[in-house]
KOLTITI-920699 format. One record per residue: x, y, z of N, C-alpha, C in turn. Coordinates in steps of 0.02 Angstrom, whole numbers, plus 50000, padded with zeros to 5 digits. Example, Ala and Ser with C-alpha at 12.3 -4.5 7.8 and 13.67 -1.06 7.14 Angstrom:
BEGIN
506604971650390506154977550390506604983550390;506424988850354506844994750357506455000250394;
//
This chain:
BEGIN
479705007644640479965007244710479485003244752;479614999844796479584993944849479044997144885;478484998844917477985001444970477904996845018;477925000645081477724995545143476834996845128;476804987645139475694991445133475444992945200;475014996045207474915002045243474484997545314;474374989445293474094986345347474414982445404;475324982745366475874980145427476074986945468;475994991545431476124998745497475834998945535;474984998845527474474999345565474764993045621;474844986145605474954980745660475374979945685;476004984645664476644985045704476334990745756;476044996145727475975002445780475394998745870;474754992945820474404992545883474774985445947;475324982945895475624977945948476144981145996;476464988045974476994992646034476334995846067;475924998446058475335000146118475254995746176;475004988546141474774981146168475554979646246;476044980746213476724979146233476804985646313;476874989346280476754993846323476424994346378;475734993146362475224992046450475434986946477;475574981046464475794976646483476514977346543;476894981446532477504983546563477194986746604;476754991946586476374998046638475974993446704;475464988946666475204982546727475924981746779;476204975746735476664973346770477044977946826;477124984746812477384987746858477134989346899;476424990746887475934994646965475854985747000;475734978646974475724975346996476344972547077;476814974747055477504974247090477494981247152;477134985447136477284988847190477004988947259;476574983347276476124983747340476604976947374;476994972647341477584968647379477984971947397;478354975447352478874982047354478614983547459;478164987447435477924991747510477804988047589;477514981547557477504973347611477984974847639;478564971647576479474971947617479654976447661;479714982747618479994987647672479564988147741;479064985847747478564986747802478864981147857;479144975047843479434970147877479844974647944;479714971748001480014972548051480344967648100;481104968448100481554963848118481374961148173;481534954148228481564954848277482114949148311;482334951448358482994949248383482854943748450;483074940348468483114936948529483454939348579;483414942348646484194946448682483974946048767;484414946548786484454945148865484104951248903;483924952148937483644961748967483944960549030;483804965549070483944967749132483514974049144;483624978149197483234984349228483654988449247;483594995049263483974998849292483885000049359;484324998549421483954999549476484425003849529;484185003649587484825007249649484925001049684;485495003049669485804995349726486215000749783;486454996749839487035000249893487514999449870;488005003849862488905001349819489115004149862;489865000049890490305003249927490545006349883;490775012749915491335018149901491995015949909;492595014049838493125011349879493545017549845;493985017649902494665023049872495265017649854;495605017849785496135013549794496905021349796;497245017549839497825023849840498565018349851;499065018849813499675017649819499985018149882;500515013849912500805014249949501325010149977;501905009950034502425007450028502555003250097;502684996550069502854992850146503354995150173;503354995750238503914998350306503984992650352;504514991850370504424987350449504024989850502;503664985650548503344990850599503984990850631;504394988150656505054990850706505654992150645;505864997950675506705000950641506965001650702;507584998950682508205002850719508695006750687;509115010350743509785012450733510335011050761;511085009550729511665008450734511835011250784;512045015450828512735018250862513245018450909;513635020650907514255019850978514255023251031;514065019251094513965022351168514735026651160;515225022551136516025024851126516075029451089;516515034451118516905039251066517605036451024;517455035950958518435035350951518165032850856;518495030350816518685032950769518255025450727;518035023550669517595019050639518325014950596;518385007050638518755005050604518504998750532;517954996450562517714992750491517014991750479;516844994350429515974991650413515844987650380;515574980650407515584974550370514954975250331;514444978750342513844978250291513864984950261;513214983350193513094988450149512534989550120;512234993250123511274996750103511074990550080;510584987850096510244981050054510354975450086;511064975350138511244967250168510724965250223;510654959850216510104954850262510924953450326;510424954050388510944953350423510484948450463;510874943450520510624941950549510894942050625;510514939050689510694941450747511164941050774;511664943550798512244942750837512874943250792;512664945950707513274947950661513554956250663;514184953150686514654960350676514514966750633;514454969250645513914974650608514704980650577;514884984950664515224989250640515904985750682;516714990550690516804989050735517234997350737;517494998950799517655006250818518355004750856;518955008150864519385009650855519355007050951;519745002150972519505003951041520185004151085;520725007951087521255010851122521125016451152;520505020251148520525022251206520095020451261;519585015751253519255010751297519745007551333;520225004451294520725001151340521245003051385;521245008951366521665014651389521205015751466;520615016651458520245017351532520185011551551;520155005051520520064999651574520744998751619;521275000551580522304998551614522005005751669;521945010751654521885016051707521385015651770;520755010351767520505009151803520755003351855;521064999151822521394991551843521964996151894;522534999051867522805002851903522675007451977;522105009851966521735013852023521455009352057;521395003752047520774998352074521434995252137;522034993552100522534991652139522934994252199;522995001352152523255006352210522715008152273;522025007252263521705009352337521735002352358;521684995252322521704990652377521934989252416;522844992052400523344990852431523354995952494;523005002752465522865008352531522175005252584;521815001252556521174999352602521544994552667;522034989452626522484983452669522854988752706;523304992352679523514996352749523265001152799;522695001352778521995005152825521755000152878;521654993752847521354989852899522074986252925;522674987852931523244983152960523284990453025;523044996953011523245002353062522625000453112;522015001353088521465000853126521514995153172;521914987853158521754982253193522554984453256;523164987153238523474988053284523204993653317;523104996353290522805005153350522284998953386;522024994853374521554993253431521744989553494;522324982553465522834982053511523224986153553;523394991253533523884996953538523425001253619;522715000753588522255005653638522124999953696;522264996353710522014991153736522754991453817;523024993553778523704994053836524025001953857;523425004953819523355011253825523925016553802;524355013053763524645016453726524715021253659;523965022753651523845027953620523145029753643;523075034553600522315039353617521755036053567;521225034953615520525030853567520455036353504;520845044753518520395049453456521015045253400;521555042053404521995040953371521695032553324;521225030853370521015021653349520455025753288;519815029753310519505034153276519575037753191;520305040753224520595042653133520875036253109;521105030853117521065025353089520565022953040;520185022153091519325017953064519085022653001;519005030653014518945032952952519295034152916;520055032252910520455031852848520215026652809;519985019052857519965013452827519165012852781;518705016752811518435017652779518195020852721;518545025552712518655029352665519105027252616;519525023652624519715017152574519355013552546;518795011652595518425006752566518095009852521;517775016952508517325021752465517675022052383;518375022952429518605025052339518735020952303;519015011352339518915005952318518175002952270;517695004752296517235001852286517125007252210;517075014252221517015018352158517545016952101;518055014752132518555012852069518405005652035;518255001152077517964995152058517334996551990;517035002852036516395000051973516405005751920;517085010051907517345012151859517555008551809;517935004451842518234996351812517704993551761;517154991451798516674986351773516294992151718;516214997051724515875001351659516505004651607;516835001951628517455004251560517564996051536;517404991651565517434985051550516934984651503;516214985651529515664983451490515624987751420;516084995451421516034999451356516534995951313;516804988351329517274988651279516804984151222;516014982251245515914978551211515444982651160;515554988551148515264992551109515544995851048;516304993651063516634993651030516664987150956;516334982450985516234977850929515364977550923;514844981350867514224983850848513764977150814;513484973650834513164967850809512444969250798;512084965750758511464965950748510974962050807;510444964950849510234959650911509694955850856;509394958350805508784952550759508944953750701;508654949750666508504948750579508544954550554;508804958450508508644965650472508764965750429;508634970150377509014974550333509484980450328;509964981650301510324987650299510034993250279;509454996650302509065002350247509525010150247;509965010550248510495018050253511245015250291;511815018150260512205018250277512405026650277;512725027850358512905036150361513355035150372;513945032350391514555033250402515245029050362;515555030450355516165025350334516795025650366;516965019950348517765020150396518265025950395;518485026850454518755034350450518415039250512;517775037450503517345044350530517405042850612;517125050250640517235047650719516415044950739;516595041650779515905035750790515755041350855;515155041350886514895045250945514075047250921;513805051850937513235050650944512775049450873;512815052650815512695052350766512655044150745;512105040850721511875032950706512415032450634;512585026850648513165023150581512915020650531;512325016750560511735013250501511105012850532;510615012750480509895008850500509505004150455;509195000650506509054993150501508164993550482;508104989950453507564988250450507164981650473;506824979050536506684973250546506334970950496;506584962950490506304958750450505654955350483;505114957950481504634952250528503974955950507;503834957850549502844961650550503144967050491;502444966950445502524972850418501934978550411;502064982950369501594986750383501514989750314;500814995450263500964996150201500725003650255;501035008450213501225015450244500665020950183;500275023850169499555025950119499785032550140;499565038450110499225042450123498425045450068;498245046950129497465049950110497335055750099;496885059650047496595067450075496325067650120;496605073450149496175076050222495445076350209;495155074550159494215075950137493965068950137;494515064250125494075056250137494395052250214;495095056450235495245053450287494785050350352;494535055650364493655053950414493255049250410;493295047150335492925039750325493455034550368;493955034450349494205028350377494045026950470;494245021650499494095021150551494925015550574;495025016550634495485011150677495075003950641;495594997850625495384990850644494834990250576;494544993050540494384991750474494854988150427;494534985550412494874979850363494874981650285;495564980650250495694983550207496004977150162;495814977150087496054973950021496824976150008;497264973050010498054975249977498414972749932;498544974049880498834969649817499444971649832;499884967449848500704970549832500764966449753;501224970349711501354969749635501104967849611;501274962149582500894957149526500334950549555;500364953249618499884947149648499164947349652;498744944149620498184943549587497664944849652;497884940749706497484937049748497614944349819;497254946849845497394954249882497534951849955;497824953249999498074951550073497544955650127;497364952250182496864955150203497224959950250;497174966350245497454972150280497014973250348;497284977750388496954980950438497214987850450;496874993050444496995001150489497235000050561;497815002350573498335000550621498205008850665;498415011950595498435017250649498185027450581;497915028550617497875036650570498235043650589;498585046250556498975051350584498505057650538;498005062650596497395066450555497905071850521;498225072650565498565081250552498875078850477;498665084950430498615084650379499445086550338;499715085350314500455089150271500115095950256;500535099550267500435107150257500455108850159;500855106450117500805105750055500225099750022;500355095050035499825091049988499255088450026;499075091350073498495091650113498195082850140;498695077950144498685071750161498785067850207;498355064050237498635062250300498865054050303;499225051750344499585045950350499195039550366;499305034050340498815029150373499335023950356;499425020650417499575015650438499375008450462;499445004050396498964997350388499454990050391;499154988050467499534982150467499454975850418;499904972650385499894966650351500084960450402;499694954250346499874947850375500474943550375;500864939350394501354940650395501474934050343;501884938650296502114936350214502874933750213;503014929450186503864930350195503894933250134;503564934250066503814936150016503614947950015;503574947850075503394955150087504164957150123;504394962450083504884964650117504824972950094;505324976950149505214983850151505474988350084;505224992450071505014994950004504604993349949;504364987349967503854983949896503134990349889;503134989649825502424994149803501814990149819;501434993749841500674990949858500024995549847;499514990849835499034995749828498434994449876;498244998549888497724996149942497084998549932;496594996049946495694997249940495494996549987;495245004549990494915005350086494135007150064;493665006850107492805006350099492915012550132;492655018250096492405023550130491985025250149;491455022550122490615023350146490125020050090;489425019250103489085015650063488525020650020;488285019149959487885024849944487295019949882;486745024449898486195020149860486175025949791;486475020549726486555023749667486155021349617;485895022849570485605020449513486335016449458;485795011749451486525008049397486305005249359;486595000949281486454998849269486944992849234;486814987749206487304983949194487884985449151;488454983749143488994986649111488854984949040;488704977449043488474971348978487984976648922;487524983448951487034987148921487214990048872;487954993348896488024998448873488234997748787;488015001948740488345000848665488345008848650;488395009148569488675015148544488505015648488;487995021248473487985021148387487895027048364;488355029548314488635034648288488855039348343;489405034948354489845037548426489395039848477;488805039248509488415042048572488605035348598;488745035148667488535030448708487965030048737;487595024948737486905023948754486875017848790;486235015448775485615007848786485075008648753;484845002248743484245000548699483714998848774;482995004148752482875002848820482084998948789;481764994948817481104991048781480614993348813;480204995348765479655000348779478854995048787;478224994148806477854991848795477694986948743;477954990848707477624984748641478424982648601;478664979948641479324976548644479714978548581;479784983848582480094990248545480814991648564;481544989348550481894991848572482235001048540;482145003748598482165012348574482925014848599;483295017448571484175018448598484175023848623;484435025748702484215030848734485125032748757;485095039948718485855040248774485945039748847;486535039248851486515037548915487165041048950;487245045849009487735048849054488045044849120;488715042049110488935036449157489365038449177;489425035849270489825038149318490445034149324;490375032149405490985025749427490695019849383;491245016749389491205009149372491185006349426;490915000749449490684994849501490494988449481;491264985049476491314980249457490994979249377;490264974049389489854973449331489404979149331;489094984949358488734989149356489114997849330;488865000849301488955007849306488415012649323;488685017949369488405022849401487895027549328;487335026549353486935031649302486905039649314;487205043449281487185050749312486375054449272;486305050349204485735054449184485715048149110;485035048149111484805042949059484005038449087;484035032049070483535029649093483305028049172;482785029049177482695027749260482385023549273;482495021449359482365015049377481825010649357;481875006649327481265001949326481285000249261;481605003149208481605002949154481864998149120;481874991749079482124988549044482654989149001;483204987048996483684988248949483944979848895;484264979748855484584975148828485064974648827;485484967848871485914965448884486514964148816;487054966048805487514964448751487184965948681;486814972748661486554969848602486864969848549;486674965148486486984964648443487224969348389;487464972048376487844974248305487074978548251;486724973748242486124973648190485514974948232;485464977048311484964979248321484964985648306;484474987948279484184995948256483564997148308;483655004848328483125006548342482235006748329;482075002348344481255002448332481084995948329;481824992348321481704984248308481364981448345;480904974348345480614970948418481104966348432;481084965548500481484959448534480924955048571;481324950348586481044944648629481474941348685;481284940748735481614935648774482084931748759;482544929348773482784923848725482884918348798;482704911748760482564907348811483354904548846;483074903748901483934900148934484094891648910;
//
C-alpha cells in the first residue's frame, strides 16, 4: 500500500498555519479605516435664520354679506284691490318703471264725487255773490234791512269755505290717483315679493327693493373681540374668487350683543364696485390689536419621526433637532408657544439628509 511520507504532512500542516496569520494580520490591519469611516462627519451647506419677537397684527377674518346701504319698500297710499305685478324677486328695475298697479275705481269714484261737490258749491258761491251785490243795491234805496245785506255776505262767504275745502278734496283725490300706478323712483333690485295679484293693497309693503349703488358688507363679531374694532378703521375684503382684497372701512358697530350667539353687528362700507351686488359672500380682515410674539420662520419648520421640530446650530456649528410647539400662522412666520428661544439660530428648509449632530455651513449667496 501507497504511504503519504511523513515530510509533505509536516509542509502541508506549516503552510495552513503560515495562511492563517496572514488573514488574522490582514484583518486587524482593516480595522482602524473601518473606525476612520464611521468617525466621518457630514456637512451640509444651508440658509439659517434666528428666532425672534417681532409686532404681528392680530387679524380676525369673519364671513359676511353685501347689503345695499339704502332699501326700500313698495306700498299703496290707496286702498283697493292689486291688479298687476310687473316684477319678480331678482328683477333689476330701473327709475320711473311700473312696478305695481292697484285697482283704481274707487279713486275715481272720489275724484267724479269731488268734481261734483266742487260744482254744486260753485254754483251756490255765484248765487251768494249775485244776493250780496243786489241786497247792496237794494240797501241803498232802503228797501231792505242792512241785518238782511249782513246774512248775505255770510252766506257768500261761507260758500266760499266749502268751495275752497271741496276744491282741495278734488286735488288730493286727484293726486291719489297717481298711486294707483307704483313705479320705481331709482335703480334696484326686487329683494322680496309679499303680495300677488288679487290681494288688497293698503298698508302692508307689496315689494322690497334693494338699491343698486353704495354698498355695504354686513359681519358679525363676538362680543369678546368687538371692542377692538373702532369707527373708520380700515378693513381688507375679498368678495369670492377675487384675489386682489377691496379696501373696506367700519361704517358703523351695533355693541348690543344677540342674546343667543353672543355677536354683534358691524357694518363696513365698500368702494364702489359695479361687479358688487346684494347678497354676494365676502370675507373680511379686521386688525384687532398688535402683539410682540416670538416667531420663527415657517421655511424652519421639518419633521422627523413624526415630531415637528427645527434644527437649531449650536456653537460648534452642530445642527441639533429641537421640538418645537407652534401657534398662529403669520404669513411667513409662526407663533412659538414653546421650543427654542430668542436669539437662537435655526436652519432654513433643511434638507431630507440632515441628521442630527451633522455640521453645517453658511451657504454662500
Amino acid at each position: 500500500m501507497y504511504r503519504r511520507a511523513p515530510y509533505l504532512s509536516t509542509a502541508y500542516g506549516c503552510m495552513a498555519v503560515v495562511l492563517f496569520l496572514l488573514i488574522l494580520s490582514g484583518c486587524r490591519d482593516n480595522q482602524p479605516d473601518r473606525a476612520v469611516s464611521e468617525k466621518i462627519i457630514r456637512s451640509h451647506e444651508v440658509q439659517l435664520a434666528q428666532v425672534e419677537t417681532q409686532i404681528i397684527p392680530i387679524v380676525h377674518s369673519v364671513p359676511g354679506t353685501i347689503v345695499p346701504v339704502e332699501r326700500l319698500q313698495i306700498a299703496s297710499r290707496v286702498t283697493g284691490y292689486i291688479e298687476k305685478i310687473y316684477v319678480d324677486e331678482g328683477d333689476i328695475v330701473e327709475p320711473g318703471d311700473i312696478l305695481v298697479e292697484i285697482d283704481d275705481a274707487r279713486v275715481e269714484a272720489s275724484i267724479n264725487s269731488a268734481k261734483a261737490e266742487v260744482a254744486y258749491l260753485d254754483a251756490e258761491l255765484e248765487e251768494a255773490n249775485d244776493d250780496v251785490q243786489r241786497f247792496r243795491n237794494l240797501i241803498r234805496s232802503k228797501s231792505i234791512s242792512e241785518d238782511q245785506l249782513r246774512k248775505a255776505i255770510v252766506r257768500q262767504a261761507g260758500a266760499q269755505a266749502k268751495l275752497a275745502k271741496a276744491r282741495a278734496e278734488l286735488k288730493l283725490n286727484q293726486q291719489e290717483r297717481q298711486y294707483t300706478h307704483l313705479s320705481s323712483p331709482v335703480k334696484a333690485q326686487v329683494r322680496e315679493r309679499l303680495q300677488d295679484p288679487g290681494d288688497l293693497a293698503g298698508v302692508n309693503p307689496i315689494l322690497r327693493l334693494d338699491v343698486l349703488g353704495a354698498m355695504e358688507l354686513e359681519v358679525y363679531l363676538p362680543s369678546t373681540r368687538v371692542g377692538d374694532v373702532v369707527i373708520g378703521q380700515g378693513v381688507d375684503v375679498y368678495i369670492q374668487s377675487q384675489s386682489i382684497p377691496l379696501a373696506g372701512r367700519v361704517k358703523r358697530i351695533v355693541r348690543a350683543a344677540d342674546n343667543i350667539t353672543r355677536r354683534s353687528k358691524v357694518r363696513i362700507f365698500l368702494p364702489d364696485d359695479e361687479n358688487l351686488a346684494p347678497g354676494q359672500f365676502g370675507q373680511v380682515e379686521i386688525m384687532l390689536r398688535e402683539e410682540p410674539l416670538t416667531v420663527v420662520p415657517l421655511d424652519a419648520l421639518t419633521e422627523r419621526a413624526g415630531i415637528e421640530g427645527v434644527f437649531v446650530v449650536d456653537d460648534r456649528k452642530s445642527a441639533r433637532f429641537r421640538s418645537i410647539r407652534i401657534g398662529r400662522k403669520f404669513e411667513a412666520y409662526l407663533e412659538v408657544l414653546a421650543g427654542p428661544e430668542v436669539g437662537i439660530q435655526v436652519v432654513l428648509s433643511p434638507p431630507s439628509i440632515l441628521h442630527d449632530g451633522d455640521k453645517v455651513e453658511l451657504a454662500t449667496p
